[in-house]
C-alpha positions as CSV (number, residue, x, y, z in Angstrom):
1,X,-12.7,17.6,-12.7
2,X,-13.8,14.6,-10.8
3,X,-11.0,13.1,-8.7
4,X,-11.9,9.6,-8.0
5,X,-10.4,7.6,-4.3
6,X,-9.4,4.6,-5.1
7,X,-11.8,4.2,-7.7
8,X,-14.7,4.8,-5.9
9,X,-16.8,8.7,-5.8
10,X,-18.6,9.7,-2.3
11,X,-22.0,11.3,-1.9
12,X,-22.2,14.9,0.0
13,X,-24.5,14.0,3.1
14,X,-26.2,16.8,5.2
15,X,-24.8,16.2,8.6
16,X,-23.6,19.4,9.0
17,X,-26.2,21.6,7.8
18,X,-25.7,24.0,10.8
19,X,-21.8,23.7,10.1
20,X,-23.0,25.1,6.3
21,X,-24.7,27.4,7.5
22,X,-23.0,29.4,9.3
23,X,-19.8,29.3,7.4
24,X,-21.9,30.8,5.0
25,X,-23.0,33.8,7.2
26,X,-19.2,33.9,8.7
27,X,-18.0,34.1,4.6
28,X,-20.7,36.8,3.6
29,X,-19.6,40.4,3.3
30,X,-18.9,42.2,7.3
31,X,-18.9,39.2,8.8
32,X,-16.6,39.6,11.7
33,X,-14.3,37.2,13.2
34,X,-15.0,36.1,17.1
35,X,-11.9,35.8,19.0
36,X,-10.8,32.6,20.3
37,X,-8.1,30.9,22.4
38,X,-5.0,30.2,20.7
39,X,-4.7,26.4,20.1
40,X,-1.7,24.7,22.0
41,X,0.9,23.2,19.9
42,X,0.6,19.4,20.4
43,X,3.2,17.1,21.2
44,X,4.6,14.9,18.8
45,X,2.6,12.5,17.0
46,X,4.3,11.5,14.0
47,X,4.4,7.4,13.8
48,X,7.6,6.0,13.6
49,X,8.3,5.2,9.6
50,X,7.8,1.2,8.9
51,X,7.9,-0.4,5.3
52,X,5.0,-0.1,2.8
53,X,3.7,-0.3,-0.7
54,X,1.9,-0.2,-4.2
55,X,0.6,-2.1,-6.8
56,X,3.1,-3.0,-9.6
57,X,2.8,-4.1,-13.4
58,X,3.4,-7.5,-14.4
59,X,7.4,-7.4,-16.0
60,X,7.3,-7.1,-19.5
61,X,11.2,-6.8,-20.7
62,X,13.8,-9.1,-19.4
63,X,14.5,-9.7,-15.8
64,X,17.8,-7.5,-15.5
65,X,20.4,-6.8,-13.4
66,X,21.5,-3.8,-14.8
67,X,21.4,0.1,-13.5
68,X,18.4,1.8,-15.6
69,X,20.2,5.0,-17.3
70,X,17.9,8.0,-16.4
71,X,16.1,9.6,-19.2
72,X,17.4,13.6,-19.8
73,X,13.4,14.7,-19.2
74,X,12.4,17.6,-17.9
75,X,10.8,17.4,-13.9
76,X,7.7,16.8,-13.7
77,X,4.9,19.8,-13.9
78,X,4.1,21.0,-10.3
79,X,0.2,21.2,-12.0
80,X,-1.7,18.4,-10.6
81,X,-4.0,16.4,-12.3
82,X,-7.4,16.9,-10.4
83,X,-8.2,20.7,-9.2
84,X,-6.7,19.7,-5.3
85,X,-7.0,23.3,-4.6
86,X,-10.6,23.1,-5.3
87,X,-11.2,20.8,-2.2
88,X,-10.4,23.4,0.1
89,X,-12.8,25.7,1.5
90,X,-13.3,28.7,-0.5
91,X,-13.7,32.5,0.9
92,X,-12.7,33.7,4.4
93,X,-12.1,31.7,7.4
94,X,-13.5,32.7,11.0
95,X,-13.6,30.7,14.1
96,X,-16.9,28.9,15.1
97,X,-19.7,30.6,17.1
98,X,-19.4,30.2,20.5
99,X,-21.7,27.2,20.6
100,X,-20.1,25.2,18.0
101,X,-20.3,21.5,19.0
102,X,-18.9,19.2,16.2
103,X,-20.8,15.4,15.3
104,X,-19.1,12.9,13.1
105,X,-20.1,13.3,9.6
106,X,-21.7,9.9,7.8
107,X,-19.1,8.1,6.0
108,X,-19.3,9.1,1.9
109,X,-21.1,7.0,0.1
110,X,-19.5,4.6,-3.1
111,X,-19.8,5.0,-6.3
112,X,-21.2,8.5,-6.5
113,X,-20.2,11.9,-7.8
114,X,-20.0,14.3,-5.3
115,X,-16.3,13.4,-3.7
116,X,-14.9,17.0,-4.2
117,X,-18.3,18.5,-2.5
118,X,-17.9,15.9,0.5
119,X,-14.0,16.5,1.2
120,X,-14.7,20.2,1.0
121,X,-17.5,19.7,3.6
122,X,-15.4,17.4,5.7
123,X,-12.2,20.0,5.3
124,X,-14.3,23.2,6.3
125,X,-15.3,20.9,9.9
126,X,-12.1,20.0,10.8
127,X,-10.8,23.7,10.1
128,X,-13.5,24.8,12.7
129,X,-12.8,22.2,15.0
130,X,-8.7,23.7,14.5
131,X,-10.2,27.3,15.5
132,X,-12.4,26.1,18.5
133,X,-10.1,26.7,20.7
134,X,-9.2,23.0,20.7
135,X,-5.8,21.8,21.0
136,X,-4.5,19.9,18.1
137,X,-4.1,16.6,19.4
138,X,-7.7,16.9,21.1
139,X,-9.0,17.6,17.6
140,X,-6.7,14.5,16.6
141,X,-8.3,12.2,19.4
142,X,-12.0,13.7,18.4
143,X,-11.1,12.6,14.8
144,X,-9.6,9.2,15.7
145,X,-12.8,8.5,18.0
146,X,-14.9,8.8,14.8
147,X,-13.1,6.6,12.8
148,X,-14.5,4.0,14.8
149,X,-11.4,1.4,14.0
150,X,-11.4,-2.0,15.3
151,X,-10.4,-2.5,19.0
152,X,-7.1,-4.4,17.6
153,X,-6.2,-1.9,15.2
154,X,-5.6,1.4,17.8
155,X,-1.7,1.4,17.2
156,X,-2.4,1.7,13.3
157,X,-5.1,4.4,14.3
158,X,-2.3,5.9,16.7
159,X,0.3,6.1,13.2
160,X,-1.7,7.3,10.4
161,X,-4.1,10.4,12.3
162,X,-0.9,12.7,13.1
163,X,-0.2,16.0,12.5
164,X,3.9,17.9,11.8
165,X,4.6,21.5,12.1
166,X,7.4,22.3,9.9
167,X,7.8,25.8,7.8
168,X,7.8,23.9,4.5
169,X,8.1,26.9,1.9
170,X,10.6,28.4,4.6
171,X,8.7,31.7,5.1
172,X,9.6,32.0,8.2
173,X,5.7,30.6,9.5
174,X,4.9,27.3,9.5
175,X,3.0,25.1,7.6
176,X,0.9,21.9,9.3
177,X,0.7,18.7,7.6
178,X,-2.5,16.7,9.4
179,X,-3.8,13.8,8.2
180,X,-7.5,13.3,8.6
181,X,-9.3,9.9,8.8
182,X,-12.3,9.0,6.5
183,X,-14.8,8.9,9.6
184,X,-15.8,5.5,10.0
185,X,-14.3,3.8,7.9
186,X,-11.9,2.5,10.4
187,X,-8.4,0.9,10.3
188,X,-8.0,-2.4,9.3
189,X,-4.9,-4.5,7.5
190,X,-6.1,-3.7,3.5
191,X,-7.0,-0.1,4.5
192,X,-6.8,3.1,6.6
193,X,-7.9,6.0,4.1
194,X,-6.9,9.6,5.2
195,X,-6.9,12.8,3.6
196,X,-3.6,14.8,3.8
197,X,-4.2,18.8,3.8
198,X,-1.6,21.2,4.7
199,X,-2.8,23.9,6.7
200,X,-1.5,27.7,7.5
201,X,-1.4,29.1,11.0
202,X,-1.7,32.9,11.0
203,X,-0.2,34.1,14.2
204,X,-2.4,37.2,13.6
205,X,-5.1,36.1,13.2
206,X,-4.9,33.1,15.3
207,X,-6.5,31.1,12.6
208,X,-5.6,28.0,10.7
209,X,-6.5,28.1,7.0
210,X,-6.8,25.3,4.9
211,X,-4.4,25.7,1.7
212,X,-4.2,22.1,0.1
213,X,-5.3,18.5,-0.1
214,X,-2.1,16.3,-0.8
215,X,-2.6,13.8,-4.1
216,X,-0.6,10.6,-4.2
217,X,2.5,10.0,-6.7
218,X,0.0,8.7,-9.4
219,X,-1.7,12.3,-9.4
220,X,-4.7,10.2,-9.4
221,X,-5.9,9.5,-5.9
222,X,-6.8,12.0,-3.2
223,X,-7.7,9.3,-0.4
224,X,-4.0,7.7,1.1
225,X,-3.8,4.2,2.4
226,X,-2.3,4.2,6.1
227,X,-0.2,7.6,5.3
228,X,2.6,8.0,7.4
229,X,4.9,11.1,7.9
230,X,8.7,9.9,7.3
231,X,10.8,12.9,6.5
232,X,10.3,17.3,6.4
233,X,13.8,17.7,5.5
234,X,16.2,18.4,2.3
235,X,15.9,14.9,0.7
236,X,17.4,16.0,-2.6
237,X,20.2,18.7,-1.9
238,X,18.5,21.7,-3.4
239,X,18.5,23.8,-0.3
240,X,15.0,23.2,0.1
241,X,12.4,21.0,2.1
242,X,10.7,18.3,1.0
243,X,8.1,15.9,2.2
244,X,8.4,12.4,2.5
245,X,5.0,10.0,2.9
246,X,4.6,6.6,3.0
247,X,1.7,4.6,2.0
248,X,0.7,0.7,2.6
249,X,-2.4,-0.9,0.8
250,X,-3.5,-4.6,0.5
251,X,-5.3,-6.2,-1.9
252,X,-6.6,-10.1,-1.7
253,X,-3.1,-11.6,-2.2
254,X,-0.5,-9.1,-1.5
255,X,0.1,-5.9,0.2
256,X,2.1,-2.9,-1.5
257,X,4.3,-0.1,0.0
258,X,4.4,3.2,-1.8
259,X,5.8,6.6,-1.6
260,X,4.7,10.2,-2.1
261,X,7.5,12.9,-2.0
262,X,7.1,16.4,-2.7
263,X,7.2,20.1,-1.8
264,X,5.1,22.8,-0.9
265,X,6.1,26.4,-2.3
266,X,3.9,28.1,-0.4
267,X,1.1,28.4,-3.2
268,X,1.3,24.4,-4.9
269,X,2.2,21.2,-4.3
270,X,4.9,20.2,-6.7
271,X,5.1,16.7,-6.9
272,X,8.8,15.3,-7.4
273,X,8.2,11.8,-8.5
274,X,9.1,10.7,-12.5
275,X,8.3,7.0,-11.3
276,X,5.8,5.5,-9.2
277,X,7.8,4.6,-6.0
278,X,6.4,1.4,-4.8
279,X,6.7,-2.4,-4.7
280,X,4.9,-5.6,-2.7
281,X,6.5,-6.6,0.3
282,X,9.8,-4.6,0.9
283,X,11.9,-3.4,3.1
284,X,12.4,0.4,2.7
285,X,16.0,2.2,3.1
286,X,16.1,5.6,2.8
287,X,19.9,7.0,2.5
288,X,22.5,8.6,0.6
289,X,24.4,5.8,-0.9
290,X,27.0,7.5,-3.5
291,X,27.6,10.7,-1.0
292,X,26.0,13.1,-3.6
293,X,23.7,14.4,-0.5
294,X,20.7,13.4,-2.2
295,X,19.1,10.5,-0.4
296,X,18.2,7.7,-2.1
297,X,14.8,5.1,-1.4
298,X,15.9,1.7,-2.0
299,X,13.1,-1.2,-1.9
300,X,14.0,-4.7,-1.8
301,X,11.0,-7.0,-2.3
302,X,8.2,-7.3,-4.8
303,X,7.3,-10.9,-4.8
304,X,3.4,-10.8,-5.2
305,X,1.5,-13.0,-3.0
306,X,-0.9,-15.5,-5.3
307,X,-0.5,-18.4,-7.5
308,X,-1.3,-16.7,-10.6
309,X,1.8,-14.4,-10.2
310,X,4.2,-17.7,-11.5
311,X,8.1,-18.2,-11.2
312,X,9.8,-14.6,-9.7
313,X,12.4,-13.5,-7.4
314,X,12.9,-10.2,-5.3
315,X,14.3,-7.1,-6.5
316,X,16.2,-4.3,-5.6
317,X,14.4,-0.9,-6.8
318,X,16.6,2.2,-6.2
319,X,15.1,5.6,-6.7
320,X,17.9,8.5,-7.2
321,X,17.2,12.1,-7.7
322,X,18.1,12.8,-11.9
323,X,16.9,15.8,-13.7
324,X,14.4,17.3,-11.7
325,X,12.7,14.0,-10.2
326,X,12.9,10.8,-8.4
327,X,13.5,8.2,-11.0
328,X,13.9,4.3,-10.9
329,X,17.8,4.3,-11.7
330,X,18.3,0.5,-10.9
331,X,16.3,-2.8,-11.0
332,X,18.5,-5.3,-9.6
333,X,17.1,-9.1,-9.4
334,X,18.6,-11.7,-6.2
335,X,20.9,-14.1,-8.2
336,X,19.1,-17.5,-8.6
337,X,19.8,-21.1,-9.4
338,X,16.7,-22.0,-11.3
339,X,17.8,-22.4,-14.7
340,X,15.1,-19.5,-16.4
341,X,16.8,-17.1,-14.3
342,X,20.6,-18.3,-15.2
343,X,19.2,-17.7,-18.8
344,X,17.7,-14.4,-18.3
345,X,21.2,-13.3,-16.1
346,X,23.6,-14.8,-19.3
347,X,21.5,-12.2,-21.7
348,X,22.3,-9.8,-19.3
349,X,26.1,-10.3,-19.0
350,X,26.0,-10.6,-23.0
351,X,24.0,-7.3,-23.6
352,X,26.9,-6.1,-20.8
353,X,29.9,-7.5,-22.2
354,X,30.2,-9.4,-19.5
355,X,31.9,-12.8,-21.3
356,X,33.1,-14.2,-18.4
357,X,30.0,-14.4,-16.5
358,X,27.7,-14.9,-19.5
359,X,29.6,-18.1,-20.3
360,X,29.2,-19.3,-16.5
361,X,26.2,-18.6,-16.3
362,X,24.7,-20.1,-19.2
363,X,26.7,-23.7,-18.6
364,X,25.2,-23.9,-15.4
365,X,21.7,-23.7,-16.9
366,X,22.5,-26.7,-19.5
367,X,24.6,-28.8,-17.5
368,X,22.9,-28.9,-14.1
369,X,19.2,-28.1,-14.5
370,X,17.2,-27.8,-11.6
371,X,13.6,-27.1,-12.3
372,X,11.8,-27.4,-9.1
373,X,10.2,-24.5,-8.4
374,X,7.2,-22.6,-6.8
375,X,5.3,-23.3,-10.0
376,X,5.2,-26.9,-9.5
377,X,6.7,-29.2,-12.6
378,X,8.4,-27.6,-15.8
379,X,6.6,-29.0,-18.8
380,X,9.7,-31.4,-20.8
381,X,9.5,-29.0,-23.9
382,X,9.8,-25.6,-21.7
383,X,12.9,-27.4,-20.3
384,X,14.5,-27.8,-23.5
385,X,14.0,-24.5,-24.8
386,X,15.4,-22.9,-21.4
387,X,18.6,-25.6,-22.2
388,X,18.6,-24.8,-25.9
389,X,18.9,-21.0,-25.6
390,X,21.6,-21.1,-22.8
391,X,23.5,-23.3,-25.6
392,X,23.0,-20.4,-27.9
393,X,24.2,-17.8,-24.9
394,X,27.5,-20.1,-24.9
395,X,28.1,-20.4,-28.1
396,X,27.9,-16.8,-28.5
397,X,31.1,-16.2,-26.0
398,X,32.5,-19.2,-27.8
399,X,32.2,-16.9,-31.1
400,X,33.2,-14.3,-29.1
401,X,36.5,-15.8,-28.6
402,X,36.7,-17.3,-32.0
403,X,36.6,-20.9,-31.1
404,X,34.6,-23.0,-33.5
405,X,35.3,-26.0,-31.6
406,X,33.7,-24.9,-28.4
407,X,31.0,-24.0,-29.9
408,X,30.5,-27.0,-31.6
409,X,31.3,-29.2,-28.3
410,X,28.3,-27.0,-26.5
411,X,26.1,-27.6,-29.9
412,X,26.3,-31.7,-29.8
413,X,25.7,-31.4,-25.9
414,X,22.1,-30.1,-26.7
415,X,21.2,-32.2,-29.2
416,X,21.7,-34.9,-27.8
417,X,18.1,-34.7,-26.0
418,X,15.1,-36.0,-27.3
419,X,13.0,-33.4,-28.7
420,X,9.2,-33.7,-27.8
421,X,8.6,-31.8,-30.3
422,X,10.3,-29.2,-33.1
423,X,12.2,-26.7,-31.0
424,X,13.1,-23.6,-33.2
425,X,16.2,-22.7,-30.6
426,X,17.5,-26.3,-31.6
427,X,17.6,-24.7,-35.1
428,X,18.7,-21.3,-34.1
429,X,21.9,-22.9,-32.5
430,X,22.5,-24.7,-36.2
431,X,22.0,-21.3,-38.1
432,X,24.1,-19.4,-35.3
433,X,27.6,-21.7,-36.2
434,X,26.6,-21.9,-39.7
435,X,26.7,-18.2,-40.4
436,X,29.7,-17.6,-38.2
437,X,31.4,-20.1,-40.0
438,X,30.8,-18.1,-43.2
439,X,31.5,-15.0,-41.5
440,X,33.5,-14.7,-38.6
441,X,31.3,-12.1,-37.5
442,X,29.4,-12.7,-34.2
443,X,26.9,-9.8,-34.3
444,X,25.7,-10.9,-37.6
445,X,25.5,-14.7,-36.8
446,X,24.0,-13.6,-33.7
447,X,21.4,-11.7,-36.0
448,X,20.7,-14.4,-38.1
449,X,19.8,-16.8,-35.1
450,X,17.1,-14.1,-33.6
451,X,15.9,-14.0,-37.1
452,X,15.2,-17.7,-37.3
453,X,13.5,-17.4,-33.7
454,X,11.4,-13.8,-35.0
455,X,10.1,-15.9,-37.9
456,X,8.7,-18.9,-35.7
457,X,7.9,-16.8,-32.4
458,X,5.2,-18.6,-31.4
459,X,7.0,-21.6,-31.3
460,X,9.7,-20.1,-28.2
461,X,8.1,-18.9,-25.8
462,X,10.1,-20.7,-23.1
463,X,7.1,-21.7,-20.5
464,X,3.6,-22.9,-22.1
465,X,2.3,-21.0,-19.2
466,X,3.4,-17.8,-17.7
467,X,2.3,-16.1,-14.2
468,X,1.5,-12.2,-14.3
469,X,4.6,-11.3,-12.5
470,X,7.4,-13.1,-14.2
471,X,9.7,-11.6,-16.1
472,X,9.7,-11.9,-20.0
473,X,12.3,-12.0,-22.7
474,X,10.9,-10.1,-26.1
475,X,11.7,-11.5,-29.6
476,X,14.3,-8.4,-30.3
477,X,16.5,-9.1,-27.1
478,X,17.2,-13.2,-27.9
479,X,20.5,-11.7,-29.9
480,X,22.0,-9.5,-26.9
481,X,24.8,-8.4,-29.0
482,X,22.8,-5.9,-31.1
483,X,21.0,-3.0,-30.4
484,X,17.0,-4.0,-29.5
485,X,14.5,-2.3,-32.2
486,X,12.2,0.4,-30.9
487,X,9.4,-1.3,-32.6
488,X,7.2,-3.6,-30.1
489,X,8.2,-7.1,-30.9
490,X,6.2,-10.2,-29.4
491,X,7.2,-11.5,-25.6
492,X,8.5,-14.8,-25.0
């Protein structure tokens, strides 16, 4: 299987024929081993950890302030999704001859098949480089010299070529995680691909051996954006070590953190993510907030940088450890006075039983509306569906409390404005008191209401324009008081 970097595939180039060749003497059968110098460990080079991301899906359910229940699933399969395994060297592993002088290899070429050939290739010279005799950070400064980054952009060079000793499967030998740069490709602020392969030392043999490429979350991507190391320690409480890596990317508007956490048993990479772990412009926090002793990754950002994104607010993502994984447990918007967001918060507090709040919530939105926002002027009619649907949010605790008058009061309110055109919420609010009039029920005049929105759906949506990154209420969840249907119903 092809595994693709970033959506591009490199071309195997033969700058290191000699480097070929003689890994295929060394491999074939009585080859024997030259002894070589021991490498020195290296000092610590692991960046400090700073905040990064990656790239999220426009919203597509309401924009909630409520703790997502984790899903009873199983953890996710330590199998990976693109043979990893296969883009280490194959067959023994000597040290180079004695006159073994490394060159840069080209930088792969886009957009053609041979990326497993080329990261093999590119694996097999760094692991000789490893058995020279070299020290580790020499081979790191040899490696950061051919990335060739921008004069400006040493410190990011500096963070994300690093290499961590840390027995990861607790053998009792340890494992290295190194993190190799794409040579010249460089380091700029959109990009600073690596490769992350964990590596055995055999005292014995004095040898390291390559064992595995690292994959991001998405199982998808072998290259890593600007990896750096963040933790080698029990994140979860399982007794056992896991690996914690942080990724930043950029694209033309916004920049994304994302993170990769997972462990190495000694013969796989078991990736411990259910979720993708990322978001645009946060600020990371990585600690055990309910005292279970599983540490928990908590983002707070995710407002994406262009025009075309529309009206949104930051969030706060929390990722727990539940069944097996790293899950999203709880999407939590910043309160906000514009008068979409008091709407979307009321259905909230509804679907919550949250009366209370619901009802103060939703008055706000249709007595004071303020409507100046990023997105420049509210069209007139998206005003008066925001205003008309808050009504109905009232008049639902109104119901909720059994006082007809209240909800009348709220009704004439609304309709006092002058309607540029039919609004189908106006109407809801007219069915919603006549059927709890007959009925005393709120669910089911809540149900009727939704029903007279489902039939006329194109007529709600509550902006004549929405950005890619704004949340959305769906046709199922304008009654809060009932159960939404599994069936996909239209967006709002």
């Amino acid at each position: 299987m092809m595994t693709t970097v970033r959506g591009r595939r490199f071309l195997h180039i033969a700058w290191f024929t000699p480097l070929v060749l003689w890994i295929l003497v060394a491999c074939a059968p009585g080859a024997t081993p030259t002894p070589s110098a021991t490498p020195v460990p290296p000092t610590e080079t692991t960046a400090p950890p700073s905040p990064t991301p990656p790239p999220t899906t426009a919203p597509t359910a309401t924009d909630t302030a409520t703790p997502i229940p984790p899903t009873a699933t199983s953890a996710p399969s330590p199998e990976p999704t693109a043979p990893a395994e296969a883009l280490v060297p194959q067959g023994p592993i000597t040290p180079p001859p004695a006159n073994f002088s490394p060159t840069p290899p080209a930088p792969p070429d886009i957009g053609t098949d041979s990326e497993e050939t080329w990261v093999r290739d590119y694996v097999a010279l760094v692991t000789a480089m490893l058995n020279s005799g070299e020290t580790i950070e020499g081979v790191l400064e040899m490696l950061r010299a051919w990335s060739n980054g921008p004069q400006e952009m040493e410190s990011e060079l500096a963070s994300y070529v690093w290499a961590e000793a840390a027995d990861l499967d607790e053998d009792g030998s340890d494992e290295w995680l190194i993190s190799l740069p794409v040579p010249e490709r460089g380091c700029g602020v959109t990009w600073c691909p690596a490769y992350l392969v964990i590596y055995q030392y055999v005292e014995d043999e004095a040898l390291f051996k390559p064992r595995y490429v690292v994959q991001d979350s998405s199982g998808e991507e072998v290259q890593l954006q600007h990896p750096e190391l963040l933790r080698v320690q029990d994140l979860n409480a399982d007794g056992e070590r896991e690996v914690l890596i942080q990724q930043r990317w950029c694209g033309a508007h916004t920049c994304f953190t994302g993170l990769t956490v997972g462990r190495w048993d000694g013969v796989r990479w078991q990736d411990l993510a259910a979720d993708p772990i990322s978001q645009a412009y946060t600020d990371l926090t990585i600690e055990d907030r309910d005292a279970d002793g599983a540490l928990e990754f908590t983002m707070h950002g995710g407002m994406v940088g262009s025009v075309g994104a529309g009206l949104q607010r930051p969030h706060i993502l929390v990722f727990d450890w539940v069944d097996g994984a790293y899950r999203l447990v709880e999407d939590t918007p910043d309160p906000s006075d514009h008068p979409y967001y008091l709407m979307l918060d009321a259905n909230t507090a509804l679907a919550e039983g949250q009366w209370e709040r619901a009802l103060e919530l939703a008055m706000e939105a249709v007595n004071d509306p303020n409507f100046e926002d990023s997105m420049g002027p509210v069209e007139e009619v998206d005003k008066q569906r925001i205003i008309s649907y808050a009504a109905i949010e009232a008049m639902l605790v109104h119901a909720h409390r059994g006082d007809v008058a209240q909800m009348e009061s709220v009704l004439e309110r609304v309709q006092r404005y002058e309607f540029v055109e039919p609004n189908v919420y106006n109407e809801a609010t007219q069915r919603l008191l006549e059927v709890y009039r007959e009925t005393d029920d709120v669910v089911e005049a809540c149900t009727a209401m939704e029903e007279v929105v489902a039939r006329r759906a194109d007529e709600a949506v509550f902006f004549q324009w929405y950005g890619y990154n704004t949340a959305r209420l769906t046709v199922d969840q304008i009654c809060p008081l009932d159960a939404p249907t599994r069936e996909a119903t239209p967006q709002l």
